[in-house]
ChimeraX commands (.cxc) that place a marker at each C-alpha (Angstrom):
marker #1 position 85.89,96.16,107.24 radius 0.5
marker #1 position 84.22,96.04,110.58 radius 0.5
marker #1 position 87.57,96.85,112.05 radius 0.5
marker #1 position 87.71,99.98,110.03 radius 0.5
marker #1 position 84.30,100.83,111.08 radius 0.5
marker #1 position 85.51,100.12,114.24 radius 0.5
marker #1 position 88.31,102.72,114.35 radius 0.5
marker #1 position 86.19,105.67,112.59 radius 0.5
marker #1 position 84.04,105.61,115.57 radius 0.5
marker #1 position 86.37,105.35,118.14 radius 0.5
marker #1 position 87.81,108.56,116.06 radius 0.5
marker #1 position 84.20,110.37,116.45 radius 0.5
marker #1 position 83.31,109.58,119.76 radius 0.5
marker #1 position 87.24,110.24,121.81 radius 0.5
marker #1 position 88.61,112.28,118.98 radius 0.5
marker #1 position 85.83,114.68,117.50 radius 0.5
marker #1 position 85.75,117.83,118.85 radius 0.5
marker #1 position 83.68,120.84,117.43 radius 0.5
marker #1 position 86.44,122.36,115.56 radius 0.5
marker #1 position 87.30,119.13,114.39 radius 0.5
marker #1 position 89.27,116.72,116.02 radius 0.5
marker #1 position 92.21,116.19,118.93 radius 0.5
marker #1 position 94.61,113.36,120.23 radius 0.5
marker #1 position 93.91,112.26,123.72 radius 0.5
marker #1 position 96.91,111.47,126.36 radius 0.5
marker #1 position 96.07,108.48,127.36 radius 0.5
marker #1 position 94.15,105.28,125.38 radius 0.5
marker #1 position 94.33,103.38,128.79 radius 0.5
marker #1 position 91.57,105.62,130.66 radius 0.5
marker #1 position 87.91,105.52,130.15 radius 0.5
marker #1 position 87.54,109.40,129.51 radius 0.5
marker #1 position 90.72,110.42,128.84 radius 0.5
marker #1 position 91.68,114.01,128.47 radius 0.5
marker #1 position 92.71,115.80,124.92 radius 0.5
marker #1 position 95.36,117.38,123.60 radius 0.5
marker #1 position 93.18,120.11,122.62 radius 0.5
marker #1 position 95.32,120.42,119.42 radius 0.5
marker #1 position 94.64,119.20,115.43 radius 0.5
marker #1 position 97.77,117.44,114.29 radius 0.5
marker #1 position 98.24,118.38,110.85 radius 0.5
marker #1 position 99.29,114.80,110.23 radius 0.5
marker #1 position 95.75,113.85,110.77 radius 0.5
marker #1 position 94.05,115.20,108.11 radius 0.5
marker #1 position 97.46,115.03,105.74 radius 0.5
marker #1 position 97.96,110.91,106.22 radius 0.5
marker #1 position 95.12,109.36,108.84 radius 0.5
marker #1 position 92.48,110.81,106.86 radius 0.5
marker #1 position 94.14,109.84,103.26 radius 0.5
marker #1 position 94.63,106.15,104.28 radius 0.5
marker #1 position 90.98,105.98,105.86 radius 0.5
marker #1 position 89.75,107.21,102.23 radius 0.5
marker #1 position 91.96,104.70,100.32 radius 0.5
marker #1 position 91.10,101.67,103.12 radius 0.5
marker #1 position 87.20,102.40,101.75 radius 0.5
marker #1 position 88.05,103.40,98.37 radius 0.5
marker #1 position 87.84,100.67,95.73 radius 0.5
marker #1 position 90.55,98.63,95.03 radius 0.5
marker #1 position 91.52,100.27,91.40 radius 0.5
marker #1 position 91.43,103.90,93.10 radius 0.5
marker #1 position 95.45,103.39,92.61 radius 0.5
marker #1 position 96.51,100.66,90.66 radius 0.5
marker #1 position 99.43,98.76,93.23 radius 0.5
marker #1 position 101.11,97.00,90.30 radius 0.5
marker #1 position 102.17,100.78,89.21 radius 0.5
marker #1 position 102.19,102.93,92.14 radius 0.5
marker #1 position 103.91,102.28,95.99 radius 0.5
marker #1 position 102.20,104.91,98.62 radius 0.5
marker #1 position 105.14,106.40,100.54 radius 0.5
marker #1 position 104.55,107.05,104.40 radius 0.5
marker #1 position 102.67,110.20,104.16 radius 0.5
marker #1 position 100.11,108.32,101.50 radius 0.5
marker #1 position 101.60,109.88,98.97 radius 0.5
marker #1 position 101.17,107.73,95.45 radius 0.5
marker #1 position 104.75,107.37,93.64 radius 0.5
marker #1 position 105.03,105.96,90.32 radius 0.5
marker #1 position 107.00,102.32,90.11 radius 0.5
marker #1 position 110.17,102.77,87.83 radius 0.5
marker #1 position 109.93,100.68,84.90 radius 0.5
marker #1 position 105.95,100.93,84.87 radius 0.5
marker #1 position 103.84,102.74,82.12 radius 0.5
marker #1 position 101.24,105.42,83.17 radius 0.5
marker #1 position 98.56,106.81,81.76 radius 0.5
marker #1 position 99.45,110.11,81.10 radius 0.5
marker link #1:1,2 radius 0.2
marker link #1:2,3 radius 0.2
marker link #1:3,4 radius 0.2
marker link #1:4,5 radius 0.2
marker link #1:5,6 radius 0.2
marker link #1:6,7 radius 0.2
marker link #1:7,8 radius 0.2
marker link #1:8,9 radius 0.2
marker link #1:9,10 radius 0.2
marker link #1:10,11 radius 0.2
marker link #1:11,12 radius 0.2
marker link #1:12,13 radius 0.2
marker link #1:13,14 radius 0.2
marker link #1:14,15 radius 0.2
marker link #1:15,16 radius 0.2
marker link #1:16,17 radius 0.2
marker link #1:17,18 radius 0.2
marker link #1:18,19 radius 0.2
marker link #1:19,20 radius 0.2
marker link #1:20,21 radius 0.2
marker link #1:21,22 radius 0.2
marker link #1:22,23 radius 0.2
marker link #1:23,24 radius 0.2
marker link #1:24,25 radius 0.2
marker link #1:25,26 radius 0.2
marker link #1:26,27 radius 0.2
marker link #1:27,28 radius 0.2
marker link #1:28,29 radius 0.2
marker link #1:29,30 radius 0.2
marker link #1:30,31 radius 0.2
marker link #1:31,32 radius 0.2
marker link #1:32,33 radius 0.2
marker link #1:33,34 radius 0.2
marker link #1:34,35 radius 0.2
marker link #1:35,36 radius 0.2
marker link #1:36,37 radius 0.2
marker link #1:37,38 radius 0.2
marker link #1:38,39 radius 0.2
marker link #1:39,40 radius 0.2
marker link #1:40,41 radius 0.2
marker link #1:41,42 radius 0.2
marker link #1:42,43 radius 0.2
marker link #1:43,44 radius 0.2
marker link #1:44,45 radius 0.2
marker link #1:45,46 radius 0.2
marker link #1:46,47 radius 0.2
marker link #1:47,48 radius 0.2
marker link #1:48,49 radius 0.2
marker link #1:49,50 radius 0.2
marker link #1:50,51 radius 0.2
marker link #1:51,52 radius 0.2
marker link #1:52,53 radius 0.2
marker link #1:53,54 radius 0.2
marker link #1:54,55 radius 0.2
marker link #1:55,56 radius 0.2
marker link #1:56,57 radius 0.2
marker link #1:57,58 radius 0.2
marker link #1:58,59 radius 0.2
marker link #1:59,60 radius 0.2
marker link #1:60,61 radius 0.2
marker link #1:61,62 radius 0.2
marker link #1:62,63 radius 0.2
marker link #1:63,64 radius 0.2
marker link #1:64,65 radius 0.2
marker link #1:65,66 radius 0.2
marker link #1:66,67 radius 0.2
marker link #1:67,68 radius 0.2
marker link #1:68,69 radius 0.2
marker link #1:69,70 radius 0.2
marker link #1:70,71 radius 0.2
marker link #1:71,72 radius 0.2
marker link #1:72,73 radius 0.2
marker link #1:73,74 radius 0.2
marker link #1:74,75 radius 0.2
marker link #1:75,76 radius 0.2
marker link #1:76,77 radius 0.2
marker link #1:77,78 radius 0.2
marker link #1:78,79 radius 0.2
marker link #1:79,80 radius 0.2
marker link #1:80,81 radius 0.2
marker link #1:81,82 radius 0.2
marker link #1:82,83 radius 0.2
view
């Protein structure tokens, strides 16, 4: 957890802009400049896992659903689901 508390403010102090937030160029300088863009990946994915890493652990039971790459939850074959 203190990892993930870890990388959340690393994300608000380099990342956080006032529109909302920006990559930087390069993680090997002290102040390093942005990209002065918003990936949409970052809110679609990086902000999705970040909410399931500090979610509790039934949020999505993982002995019926498998999260694809983009976080979203797929049902596993085979598996019954509430409906």
């Amino acid at each position: 957890m203190a990892t993930l508390v870890f990388l959340l403010q690393a994300l608000e102090k380099h990342c956080r802009t006032e529109s909302g937030y920006t990559g930087i160029r390069d993680v090997y300088q002290a102040n390093p400049p942005k990209d002065d863009v918003q990936q949409s990946f970052f809110l679609a994915e990086t902000l999705k896992y970040l909410y399931l890493l500090f979610s509790e652990d039934d949020l999505i039971p993982l002995d019926k659903w498998v999260l694809n790459t983009e976080a979203h939850p797929i049902p596993v074959k085979g598996v019954e689901h509430p409906s």
